[in-house]
C-alpha positions as CSV (number, residue, x, y, z in Angstrom):
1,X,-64.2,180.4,-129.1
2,X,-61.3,178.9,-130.6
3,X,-59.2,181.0,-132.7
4,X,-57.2,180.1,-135.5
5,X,-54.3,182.0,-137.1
6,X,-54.7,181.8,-140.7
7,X,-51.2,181.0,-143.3
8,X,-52.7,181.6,-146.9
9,X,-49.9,179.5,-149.2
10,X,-49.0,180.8,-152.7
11,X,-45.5,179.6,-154.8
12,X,-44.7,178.3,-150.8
13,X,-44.9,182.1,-149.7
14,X,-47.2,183.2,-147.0
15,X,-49.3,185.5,-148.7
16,X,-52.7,187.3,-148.1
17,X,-55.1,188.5,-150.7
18,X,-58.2,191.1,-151.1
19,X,-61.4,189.5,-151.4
20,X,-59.9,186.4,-152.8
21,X,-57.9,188.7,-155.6
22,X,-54.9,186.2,-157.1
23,X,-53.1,189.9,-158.1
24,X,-53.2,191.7,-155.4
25,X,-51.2,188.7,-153.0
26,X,-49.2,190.6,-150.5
27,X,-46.5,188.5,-149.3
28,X,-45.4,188.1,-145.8
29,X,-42.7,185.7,-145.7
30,X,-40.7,183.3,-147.6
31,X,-40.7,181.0,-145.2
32,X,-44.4,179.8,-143.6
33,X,-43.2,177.2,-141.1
34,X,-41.8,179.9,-139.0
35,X,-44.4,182.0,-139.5
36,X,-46.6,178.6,-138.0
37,X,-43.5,178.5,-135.3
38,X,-44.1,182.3,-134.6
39,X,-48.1,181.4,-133.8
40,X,-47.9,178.7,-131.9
41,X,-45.0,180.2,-129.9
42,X,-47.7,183.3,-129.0
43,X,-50.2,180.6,-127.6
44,X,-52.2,178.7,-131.3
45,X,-53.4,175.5,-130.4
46,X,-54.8,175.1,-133.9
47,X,-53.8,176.6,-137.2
48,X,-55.8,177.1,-140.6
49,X,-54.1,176.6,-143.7
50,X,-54.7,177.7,-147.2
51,X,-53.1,176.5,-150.4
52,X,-54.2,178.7,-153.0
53,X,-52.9,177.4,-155.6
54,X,-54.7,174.1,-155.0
55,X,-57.8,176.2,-154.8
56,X,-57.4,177.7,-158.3
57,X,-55.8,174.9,-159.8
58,X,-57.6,172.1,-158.4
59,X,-54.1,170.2,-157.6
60,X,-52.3,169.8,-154.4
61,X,-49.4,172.6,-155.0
62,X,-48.2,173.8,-152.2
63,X,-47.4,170.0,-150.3
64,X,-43.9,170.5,-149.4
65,X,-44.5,173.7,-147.5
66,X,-47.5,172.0,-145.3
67,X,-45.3,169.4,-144.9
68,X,-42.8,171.7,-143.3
69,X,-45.2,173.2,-141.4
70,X,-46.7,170.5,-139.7
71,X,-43.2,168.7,-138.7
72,X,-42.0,172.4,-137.3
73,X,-45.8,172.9,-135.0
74,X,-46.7,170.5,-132.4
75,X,-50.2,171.7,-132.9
76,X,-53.5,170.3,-135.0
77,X,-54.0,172.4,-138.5
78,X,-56.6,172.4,-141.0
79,X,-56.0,173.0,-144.9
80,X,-58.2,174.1,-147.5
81,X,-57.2,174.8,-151.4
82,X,-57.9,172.2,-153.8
83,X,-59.9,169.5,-152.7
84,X,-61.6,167.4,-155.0
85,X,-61.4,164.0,-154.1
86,X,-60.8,161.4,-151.8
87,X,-57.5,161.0,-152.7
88,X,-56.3,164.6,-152.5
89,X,-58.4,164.1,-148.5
90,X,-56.0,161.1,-148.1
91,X,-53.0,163.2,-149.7
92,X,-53.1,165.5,-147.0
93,X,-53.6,163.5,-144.4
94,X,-50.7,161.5,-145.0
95,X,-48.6,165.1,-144.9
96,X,-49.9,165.1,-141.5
97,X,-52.9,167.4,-141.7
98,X,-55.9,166.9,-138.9
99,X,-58.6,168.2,-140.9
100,X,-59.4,168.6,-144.3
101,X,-61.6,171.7,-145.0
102,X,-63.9,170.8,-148.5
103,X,-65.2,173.8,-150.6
104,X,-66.0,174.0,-154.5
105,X,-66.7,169.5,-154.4
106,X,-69.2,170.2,-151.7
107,X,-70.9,173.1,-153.1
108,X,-71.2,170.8,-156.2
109,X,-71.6,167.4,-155.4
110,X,-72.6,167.1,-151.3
111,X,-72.9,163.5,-151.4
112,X,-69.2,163.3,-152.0
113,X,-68.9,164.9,-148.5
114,X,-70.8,162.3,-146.9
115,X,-68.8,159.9,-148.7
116,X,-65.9,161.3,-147.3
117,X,-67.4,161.5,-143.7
118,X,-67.6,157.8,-143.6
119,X,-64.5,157.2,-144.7
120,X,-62.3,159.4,-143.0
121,X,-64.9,160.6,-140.0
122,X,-66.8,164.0,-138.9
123,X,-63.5,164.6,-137.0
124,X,-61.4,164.6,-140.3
125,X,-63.9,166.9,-142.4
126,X,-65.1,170.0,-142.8
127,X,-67.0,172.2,-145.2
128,X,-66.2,174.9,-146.2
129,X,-68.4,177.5,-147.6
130,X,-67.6,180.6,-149.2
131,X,-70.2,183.3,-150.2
132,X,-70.7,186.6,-151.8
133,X,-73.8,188.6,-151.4
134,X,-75.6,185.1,-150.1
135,X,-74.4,182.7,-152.6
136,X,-71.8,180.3,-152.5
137,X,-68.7,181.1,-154.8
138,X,-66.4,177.7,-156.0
139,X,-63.3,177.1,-158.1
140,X,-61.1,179.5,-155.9
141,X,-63.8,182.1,-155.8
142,X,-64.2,182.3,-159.7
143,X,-67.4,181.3,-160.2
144,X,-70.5,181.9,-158.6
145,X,-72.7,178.9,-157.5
146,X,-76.6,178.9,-157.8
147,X,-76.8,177.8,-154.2
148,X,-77.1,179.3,-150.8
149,X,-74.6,179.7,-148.1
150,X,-77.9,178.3,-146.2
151,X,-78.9,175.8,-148.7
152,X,-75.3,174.5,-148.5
153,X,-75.0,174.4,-144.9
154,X,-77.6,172.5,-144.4
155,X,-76.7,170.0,-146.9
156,X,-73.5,169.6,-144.9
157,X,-75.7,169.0,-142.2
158,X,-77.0,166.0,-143.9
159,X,-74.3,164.5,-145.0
160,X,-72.5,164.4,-141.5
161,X,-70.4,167.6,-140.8
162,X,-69.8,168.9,-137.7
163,X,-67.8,172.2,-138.7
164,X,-68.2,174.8,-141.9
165,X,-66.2,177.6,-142.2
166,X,-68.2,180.2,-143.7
167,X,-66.5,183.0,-145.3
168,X,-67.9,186.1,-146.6
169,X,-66.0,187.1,-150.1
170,X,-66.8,190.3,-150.1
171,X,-65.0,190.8,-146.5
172,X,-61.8,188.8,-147.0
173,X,-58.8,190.5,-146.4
174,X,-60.4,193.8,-146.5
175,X,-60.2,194.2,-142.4
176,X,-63.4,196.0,-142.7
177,X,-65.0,193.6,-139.7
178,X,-66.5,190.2,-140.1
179,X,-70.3,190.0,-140.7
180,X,-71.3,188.9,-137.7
181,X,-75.3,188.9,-138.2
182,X,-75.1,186.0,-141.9
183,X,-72.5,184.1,-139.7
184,X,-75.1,183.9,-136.3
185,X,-77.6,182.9,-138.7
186,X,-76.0,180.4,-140.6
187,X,-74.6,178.7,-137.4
188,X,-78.5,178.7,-136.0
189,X,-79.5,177.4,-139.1
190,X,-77.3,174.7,-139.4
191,X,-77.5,173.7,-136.1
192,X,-73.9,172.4,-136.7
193,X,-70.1,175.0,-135.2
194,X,-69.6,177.5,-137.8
195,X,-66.0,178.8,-137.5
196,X,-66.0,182.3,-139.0
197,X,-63.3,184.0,-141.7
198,X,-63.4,187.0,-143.5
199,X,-63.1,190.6,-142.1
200,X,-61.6,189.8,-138.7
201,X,-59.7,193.3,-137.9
202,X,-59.6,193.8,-134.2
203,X,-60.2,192.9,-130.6
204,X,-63.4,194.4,-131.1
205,X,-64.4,192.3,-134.0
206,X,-63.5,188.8,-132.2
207,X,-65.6,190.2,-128.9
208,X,-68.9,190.9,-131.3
209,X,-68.2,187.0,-132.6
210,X,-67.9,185.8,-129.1
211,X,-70.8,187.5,-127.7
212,X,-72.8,186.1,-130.8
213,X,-72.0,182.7,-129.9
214,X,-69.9,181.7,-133.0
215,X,-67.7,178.4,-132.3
216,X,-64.3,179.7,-133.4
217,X,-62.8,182.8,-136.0
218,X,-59.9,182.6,-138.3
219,X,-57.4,185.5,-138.4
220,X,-55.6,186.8,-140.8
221,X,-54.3,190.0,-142.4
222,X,-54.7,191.6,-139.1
223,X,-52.0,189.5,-137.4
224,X,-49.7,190.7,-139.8
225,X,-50.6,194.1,-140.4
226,X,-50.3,193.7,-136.1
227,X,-53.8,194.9,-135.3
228,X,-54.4,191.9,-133.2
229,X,-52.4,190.7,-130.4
230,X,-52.8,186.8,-130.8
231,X,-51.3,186.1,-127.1
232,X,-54.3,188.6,-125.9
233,X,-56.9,187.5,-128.3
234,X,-56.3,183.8,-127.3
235,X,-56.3,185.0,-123.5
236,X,-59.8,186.9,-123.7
237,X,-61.7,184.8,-125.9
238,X,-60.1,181.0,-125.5
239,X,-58.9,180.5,-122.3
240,X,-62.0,182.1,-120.5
């Protein structure tokens, strides 16, 4: 299962927030590339990145920061926040991303992901897919979709991905444990790896996502509230 230490980017601060709550950021450092040094140091071989403000402002914010990020890590990292066309896809890829993670476009328009599969490959995209109570939430968790997180992953399916990250709103941030059972399911469903985010608290909760079969887990909050050991995590669940 591969792991991924999550750096959430707001006003170029690493930040985390509660169920996707823009006032209630908690920051953690002024400085995210050496918070990207600091995981890759304990053992990351791939990092998930988040700009924020991209994702409520539909506009590449944060760029300098990921740029500093991925010149300071000799490992792959993914971005999300803020993608809404091919050009913003090509955007980050030039600041030296590896794969581009699309949320509100492909809840709203899933031909534009297959457009973007073709043109960049499977390799370069993913979906990602954000729910509350079942449904998939867009525009930086605003607004509430009239479409299933299973409707949506198998749309993706269609159009060519071959990763979603699913994450389940309600969960986020809260360190209350992922929800292992709608993450199983949608990954059987889709037939495609579902990488899971939201809720991730403990040893415990990565073991229950192992044992479940799910394809990789993001981290967050509980690397820096230090309830998670990354160098162990990586050890139990990666390497083995």
């Amino acid at each position: 299962m591969q792991l991924y230490p999550a750096i959430d980017l707001k006003d170029g601060r690493c930040v985390r927030l509660s169920q996707g709550r823009f006032d209630e950021a908690k920051i953690y450092s002024d400085t995210p590339s050496q918070v990207a040094a600091l995981w890759e140091e304990k053992g990351a071989s791939y990092l998930h990145l988040v700009d924020l403000d991209g994702a409520a402002e539909g506009r590449r914010a944060n760029g300098p920061c990921i740029r500093q990020i991925v010149r300071r890590v000799h490992i792959p990292v993914q971005l999300g926040g803020g993608v809404r066309s091919l050009g913003d896809i090509e955007e980050a890829l030039a600041l030296g991303v590896s794969r581009v993670i699309i949320g509100t476009r492909a809840a709203e328009e899933p031909e534009f992901v297959r457009k973007a599969v073709e043109r960049f490959g499977a390799e370069r995209i993913a979906a990602g897919i954000d729910a509350r109570d079942g449904m998939v939430a867009v525009r930086g968790w605003e607004k509430l979709s009239q479409v299933t997180a299973g409707e949506l992953a198998g749309r993706m399916r269609e159009a060519g991905v071959q990763t979603i990250i699913y994450t389940d709103i309600s969960r986020d941030g809260m360190l209350c444990g992922p929800n292992v059972e709608a993450t199983k399911k949608l990954q059987e469903t889709a037939g495609i790896d579902v990488i899971a985010s939201g809720g991730v608290s403990s040893i415990e909760d990565l073991r229950r996502l192992y044992e479940a079969g799910i394809r990789g887990a993001i981290i967050g909050k509980a690397l820096y509230e230090r309830r998670i050991d990354l160098a162990a995590a990586i050890q139990e669940f990666q390497m083995n």
